[in-house]
matplotlib code that plots the C-alpha trace (Angstrom):
import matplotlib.pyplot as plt

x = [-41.4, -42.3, -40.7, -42.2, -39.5, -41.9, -42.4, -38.7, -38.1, -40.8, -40.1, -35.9, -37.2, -39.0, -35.9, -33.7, -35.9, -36.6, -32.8, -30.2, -28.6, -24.8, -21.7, -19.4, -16.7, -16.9, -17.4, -14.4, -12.0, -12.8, -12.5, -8.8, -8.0, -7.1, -4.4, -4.0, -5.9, -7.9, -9.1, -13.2, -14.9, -17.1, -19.1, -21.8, -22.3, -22.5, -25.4, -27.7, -27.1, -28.2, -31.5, -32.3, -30.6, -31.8, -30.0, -26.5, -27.3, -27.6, -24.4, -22.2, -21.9, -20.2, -17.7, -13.9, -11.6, -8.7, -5.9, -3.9, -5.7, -5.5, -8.5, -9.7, -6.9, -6.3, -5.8, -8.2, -11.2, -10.3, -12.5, -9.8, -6.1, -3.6, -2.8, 0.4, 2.7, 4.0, 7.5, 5.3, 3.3, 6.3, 8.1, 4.8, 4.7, 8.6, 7.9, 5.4, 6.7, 3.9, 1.8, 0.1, 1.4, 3.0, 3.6, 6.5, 8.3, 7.5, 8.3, 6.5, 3.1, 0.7, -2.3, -5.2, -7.8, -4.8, -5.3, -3.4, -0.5, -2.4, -4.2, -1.1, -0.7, 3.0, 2.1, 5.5, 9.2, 12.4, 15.5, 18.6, 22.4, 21.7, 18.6, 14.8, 12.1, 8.5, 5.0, 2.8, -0.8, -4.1, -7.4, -7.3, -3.4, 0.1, 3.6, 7.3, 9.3, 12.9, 14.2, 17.4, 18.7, 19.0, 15.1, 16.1, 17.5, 14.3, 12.6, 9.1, 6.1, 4.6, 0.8, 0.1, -3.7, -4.5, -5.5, -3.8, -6.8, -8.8, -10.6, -8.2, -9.5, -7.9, -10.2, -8.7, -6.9, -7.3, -5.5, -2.5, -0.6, -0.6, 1.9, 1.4, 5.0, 8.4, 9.9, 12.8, 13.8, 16.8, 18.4, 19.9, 22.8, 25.6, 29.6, 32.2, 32.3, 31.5, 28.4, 29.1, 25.5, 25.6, 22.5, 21.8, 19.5, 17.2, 15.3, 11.6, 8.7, 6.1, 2.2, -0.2, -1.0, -3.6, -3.8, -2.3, 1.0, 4.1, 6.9, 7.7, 10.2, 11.5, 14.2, 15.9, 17.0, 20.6, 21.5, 20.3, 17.2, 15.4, 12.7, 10.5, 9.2, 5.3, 3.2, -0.7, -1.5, 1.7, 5.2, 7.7, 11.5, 14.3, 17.8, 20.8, 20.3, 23.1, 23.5, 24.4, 25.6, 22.4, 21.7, 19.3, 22.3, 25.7, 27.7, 26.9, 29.4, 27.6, 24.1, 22.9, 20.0, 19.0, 19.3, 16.1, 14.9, 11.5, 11.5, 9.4, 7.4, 6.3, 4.3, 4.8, 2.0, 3.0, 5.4, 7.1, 4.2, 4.0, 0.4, 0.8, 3.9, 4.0, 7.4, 8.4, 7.0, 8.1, 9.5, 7.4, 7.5, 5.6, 2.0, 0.7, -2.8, -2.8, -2.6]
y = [33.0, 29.7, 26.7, 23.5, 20.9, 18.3, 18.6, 19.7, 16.0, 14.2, 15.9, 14.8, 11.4, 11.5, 12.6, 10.2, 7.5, 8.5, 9.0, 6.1, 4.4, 5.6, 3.4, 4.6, 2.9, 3.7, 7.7, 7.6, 6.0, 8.7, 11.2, 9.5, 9.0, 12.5, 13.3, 10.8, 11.9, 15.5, 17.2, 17.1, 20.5, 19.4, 22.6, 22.1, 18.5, 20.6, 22.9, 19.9, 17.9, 20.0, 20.8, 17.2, 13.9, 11.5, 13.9, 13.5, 9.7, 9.8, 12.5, 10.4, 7.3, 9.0, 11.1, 10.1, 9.8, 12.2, 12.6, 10.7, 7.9, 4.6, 4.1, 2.0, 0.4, 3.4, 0.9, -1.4, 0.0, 3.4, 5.1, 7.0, 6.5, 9.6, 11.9, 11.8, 14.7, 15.6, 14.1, 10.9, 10.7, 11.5, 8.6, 6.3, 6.6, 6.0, 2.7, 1.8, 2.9, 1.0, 3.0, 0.2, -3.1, -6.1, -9.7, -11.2, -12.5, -9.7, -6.4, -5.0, -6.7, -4.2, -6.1, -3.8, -5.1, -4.5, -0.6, 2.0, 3.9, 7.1, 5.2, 4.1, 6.1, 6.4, 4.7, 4.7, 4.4, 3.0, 5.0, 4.2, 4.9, 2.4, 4.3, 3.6, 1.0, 2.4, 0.6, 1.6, 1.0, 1.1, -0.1, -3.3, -3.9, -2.9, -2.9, -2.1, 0.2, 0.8, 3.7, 3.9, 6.3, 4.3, 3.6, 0.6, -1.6, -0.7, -3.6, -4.6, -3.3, -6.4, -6.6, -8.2, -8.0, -6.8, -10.2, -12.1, -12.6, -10.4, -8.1, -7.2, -6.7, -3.4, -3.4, -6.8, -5.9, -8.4, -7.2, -5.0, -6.4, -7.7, -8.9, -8.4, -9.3, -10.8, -10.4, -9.5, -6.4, -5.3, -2.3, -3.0, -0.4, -0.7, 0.5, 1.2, 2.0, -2.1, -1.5, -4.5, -5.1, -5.0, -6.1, -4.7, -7.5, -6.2, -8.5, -6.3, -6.9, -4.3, -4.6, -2.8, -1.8, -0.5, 3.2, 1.7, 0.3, 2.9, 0.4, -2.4, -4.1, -7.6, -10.0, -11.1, -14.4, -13.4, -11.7, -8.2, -6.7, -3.4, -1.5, -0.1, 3.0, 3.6, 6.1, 6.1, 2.8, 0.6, 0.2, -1.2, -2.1, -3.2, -4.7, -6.0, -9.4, -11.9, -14.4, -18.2, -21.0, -22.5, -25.8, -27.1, -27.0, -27.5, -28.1, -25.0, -22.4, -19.8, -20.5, -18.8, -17.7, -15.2, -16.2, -15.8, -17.4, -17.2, -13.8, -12.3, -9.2, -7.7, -4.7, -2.7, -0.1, 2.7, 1.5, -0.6, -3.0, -6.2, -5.5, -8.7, -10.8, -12.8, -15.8, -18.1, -15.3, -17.3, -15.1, -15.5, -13.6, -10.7, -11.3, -13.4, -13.9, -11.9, -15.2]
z = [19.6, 21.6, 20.6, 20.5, 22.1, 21.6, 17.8, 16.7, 18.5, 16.3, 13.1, 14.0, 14.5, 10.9, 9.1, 11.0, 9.5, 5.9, 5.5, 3.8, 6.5, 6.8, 6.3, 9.2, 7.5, 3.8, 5.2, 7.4, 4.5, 1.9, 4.1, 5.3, 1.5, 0.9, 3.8, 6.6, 9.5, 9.4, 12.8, 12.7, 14.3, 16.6, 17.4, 15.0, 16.6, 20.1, 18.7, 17.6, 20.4, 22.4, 20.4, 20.4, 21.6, 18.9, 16.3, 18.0, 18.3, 14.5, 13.7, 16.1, 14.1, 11.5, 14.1, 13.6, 16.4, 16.7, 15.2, 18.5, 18.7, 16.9, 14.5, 12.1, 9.0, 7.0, 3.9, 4.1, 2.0, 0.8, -1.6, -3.7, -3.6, -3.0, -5.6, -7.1, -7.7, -10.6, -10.0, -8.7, -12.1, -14.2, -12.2, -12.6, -16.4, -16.6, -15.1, -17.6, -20.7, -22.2, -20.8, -18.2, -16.9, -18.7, -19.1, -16.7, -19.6, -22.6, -21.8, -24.7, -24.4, -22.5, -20.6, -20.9, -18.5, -15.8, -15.9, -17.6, -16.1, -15.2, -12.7, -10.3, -7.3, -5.6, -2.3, -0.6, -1.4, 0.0, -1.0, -0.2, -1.1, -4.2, -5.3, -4.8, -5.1, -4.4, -4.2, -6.6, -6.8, -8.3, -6.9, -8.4, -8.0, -7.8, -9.2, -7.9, -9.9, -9.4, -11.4, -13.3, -15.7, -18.9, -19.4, -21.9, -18.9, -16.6, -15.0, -16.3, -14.7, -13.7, -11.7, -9.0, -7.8, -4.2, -2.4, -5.2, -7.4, -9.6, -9.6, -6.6, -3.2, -1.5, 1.5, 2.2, 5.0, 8.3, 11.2, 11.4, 8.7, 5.5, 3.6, -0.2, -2.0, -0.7, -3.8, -5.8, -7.8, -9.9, -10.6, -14.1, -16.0, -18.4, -17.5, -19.9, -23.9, -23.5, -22.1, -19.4, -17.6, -14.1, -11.6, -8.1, -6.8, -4.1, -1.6, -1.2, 1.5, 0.7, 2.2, 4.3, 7.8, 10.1, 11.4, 14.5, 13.4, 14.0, 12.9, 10.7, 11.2, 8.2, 10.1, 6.5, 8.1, 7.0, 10.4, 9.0, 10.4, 8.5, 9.5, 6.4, 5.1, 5.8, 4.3, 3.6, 5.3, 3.3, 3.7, 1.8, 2.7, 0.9, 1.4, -1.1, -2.4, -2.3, -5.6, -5.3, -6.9, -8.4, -6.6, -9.4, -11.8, -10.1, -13.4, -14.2, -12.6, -14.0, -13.0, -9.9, -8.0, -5.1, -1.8, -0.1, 3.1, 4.4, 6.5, 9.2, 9.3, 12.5, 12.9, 16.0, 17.8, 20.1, 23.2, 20.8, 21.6, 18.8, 17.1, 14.6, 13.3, 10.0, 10.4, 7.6, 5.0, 1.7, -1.4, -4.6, -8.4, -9.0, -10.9, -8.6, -9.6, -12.9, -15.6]

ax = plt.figure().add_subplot(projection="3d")
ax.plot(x, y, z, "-o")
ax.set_aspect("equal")
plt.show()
């Protein structure tokens, strides 16, 4: 049988232009959703290029890098978040007992348009000897949640939207790092037949990175220096917090606050080069964005 060179390279031409334009970007992110990086066979890229040149001109906008080599942010714009497990979900739906995310101030008043709980993905954790605090997200936003055994003293599930304003902007990622929350969590049981509350404080940094970032490291301005937990394209740290005397009311022995200096974030690439560095990070509330 004689083929026609000539015509199998017109009619490749035809189909490259009647066909929707691909989005390198949006491909590569669902693809990377599912499990971090995925080796790409290559052979059947091999086969057509070698029937016809404009076809692997076509194929190769869509081709990944390996698995080694720094790529695009693996947070910024992807498609579907991870699936949780069934520990995950059970651990997602124990920090909204509501069954989605609440106000700041009323732990029984469920905000609707903020999602509902089965839409929250475990995106990475910090455990430590104290416990855990894990970043939890949904396409629009995300919560902390800190678990603890009695469920009546857990802390709210309160929203924050990604990029700080809704409808939340996951792909928003500029850089190598984003910071998304300095913030505060507590860890809140009862001791004795008394039932005497206690509160561990915890000083949290939690945010994304890109595909190129192999450390984190948060200077706490307090002489201690952490490196977070990544996983998925976000990484999360967290470190005791130290209460003091309230400056606002000084009368007041009682009255105090968390100490909490600005702090700086930097992300590290391979060598232990500095990719990007965030100083005088301020601490803020959770919810930012969600009145």
């Amino acid at each position: 049988m004689t083929i026609d060179e000539r015509r199998i390279a017109e009619e490749l031409r035809l189909m490259a232009g009647e066909a929707t334009p691909v989005d390198p970007l949006a491909y590569a992110t669902r693809t990377l959703a599912r499990r971090r990086r995925r080796a790409w066979s290559v052979a059947g890229l091999t086969t057509v290029a070698a029937a016809a040149t404009v076809a692997a001109t076509v194929i190769a906008a869509v081709v990944l890098p390996s698995p080694d080599t720094p790529g695009p942010a693996t947070a910024a714009g992807v498609a579907a978040l991870p699936d949780n497990t069934p520990e995950q979900l059970r651990l997602v739906r124990e920090c909204m007992p509501q069954g989605g995310p609440v106000h700041n101030m009323d732990g029984n008043r469920r905000i609707a348009e903020q999602g509902a709980a089965d839409d929250f993905r475990v995106l990475v954790d910090y455990p430590d000897k104290g416990g855990s605090t894990a970043l939890v997200g949904s396409d629009a936003g995300f919560v902390l949640c800190t678990p603890t055994d009695q469920k009546d003293m857990a802390e709210r599930a309160v929203f924050t939207y990604w990029g700080f304003k809704p409808p939340g902007n996951l792909a928003g990622l500029s850089g190598d790092l984003q910071v998304d929350a300095y913030t505060s969590h507590t860890h809140s049981y009862t001791v004795g037949k008394q039932r005497i509350q206690k509160d561990d404080v915890y000083r949290v940094v939690t945010g994304r990175v890109s595909d190129a970032v192999r450390r984190v490291e948060v200077d706490w301005a307090d002489g201690r220096r952490t490196s977070a937990r990544i996983a998925n394209g976000f990484f999360i740290v967290r470190i005791t917090g130290k209460l003091v005397r309230d400056p606002e009311d000084p009368e007041n022995k009682e009255a105090t606050i968390l100490e909490s200096p600005p702090v700086t974030v930097t992300a590290y690439g391979t060598d232990g080069k500095v990719l990007r560095q965030e100083k005088d990070v301020a601490f803020g509330p959770l919810g930012r964005g969600s009145d």
